[in-house]
N, C-alpha and C positions, 0 to 999 in steps of 0.2 A: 224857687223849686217847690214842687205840690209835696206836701207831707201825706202821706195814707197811713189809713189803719183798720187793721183788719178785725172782724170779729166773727163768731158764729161756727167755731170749730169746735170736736171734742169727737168722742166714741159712740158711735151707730153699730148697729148689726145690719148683715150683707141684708139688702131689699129695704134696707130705712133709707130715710130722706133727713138734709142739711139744708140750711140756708143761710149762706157768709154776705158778709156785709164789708164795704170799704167806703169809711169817709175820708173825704177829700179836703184838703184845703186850698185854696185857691181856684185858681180857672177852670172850671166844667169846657172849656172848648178842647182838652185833650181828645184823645181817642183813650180808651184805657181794656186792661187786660187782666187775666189770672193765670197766671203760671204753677206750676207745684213740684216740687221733688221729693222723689221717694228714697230710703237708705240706698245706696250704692247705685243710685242710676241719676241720670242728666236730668237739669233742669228744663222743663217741657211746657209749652204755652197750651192751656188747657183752652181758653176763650176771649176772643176781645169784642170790643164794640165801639163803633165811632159816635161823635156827639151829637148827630141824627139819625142815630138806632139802627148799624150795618152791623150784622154781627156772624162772627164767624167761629166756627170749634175744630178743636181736636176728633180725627173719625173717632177716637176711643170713650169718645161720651155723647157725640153726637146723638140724639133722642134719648139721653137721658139729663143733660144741664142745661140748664136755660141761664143764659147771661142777662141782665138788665140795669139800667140808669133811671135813677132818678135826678132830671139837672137839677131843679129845684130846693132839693136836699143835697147837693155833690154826694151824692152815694149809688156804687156802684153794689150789684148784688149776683152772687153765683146761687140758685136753685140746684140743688144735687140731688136728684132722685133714680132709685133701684143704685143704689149704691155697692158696688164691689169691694171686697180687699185688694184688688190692685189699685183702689180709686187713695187705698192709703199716702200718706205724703202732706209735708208742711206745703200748706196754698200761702202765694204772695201775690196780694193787692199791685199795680203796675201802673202808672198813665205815660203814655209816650205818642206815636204817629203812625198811624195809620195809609200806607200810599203804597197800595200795591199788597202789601201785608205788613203785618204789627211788628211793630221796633219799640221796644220799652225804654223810658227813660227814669224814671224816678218809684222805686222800690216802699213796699211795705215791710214791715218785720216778720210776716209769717204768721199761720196759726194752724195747728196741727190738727187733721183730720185723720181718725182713725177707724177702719171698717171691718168689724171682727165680732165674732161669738163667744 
């Protein structure tokens, strides 16, 4: 099973920029994903990308997150920019399969992203 780990969260103001990081152990041939949850709402797949760079988002960040992989380093990265307070919510690192749309198999711990004045 791929172990991930997240990093590159903490407290922005609304219009700042983020950028999370998730290494990987094992196999780069996943397809892999970021999901996040915010207090009292669902867990929500914010972006994935397969292991020849398909990638796809949530409409509610579309032009403003960029997903990207480095196979070479097993590390996956979320670019967060013009940042909202709704964008608030612990993000969790993901690799699973990609066919059709993303199916996560194996979980990060989380790291909290907070967007606020």
């Amino acid at each position: 099973q791929v172990q991930l780990v997240e990093s590159g969260g903490g407290l922005v103001q609304p219009g700042g920029s983020l950028r999370l990081s998730c290494a990987a152990s094992g196999s780069t041939t996943y397809a892999m994903g970021w999901y996040r949850q915010a207090p009292g709402k669902q867990r929500e797949l914010v972006a994935a990308i397969t292991s020849s760079g398909f990638t796809a988002y949530a409409a509610s960040v579309k032009g403003r997150f960029t997903i990207s992989r480095d196979n070479t380093k097993n590390t996956m990265y979320l670019q967060m920019n013009n940042l909202k307070p709704e964008d608030t919510a612990v993000y969790y690192c993901t690799s699973g399969r990609y066919l059709g749309s993303y199916s996560p198999g194996s979980w990060g711990q989380g790291t909290q992203v907070t967007v606020s004045s």
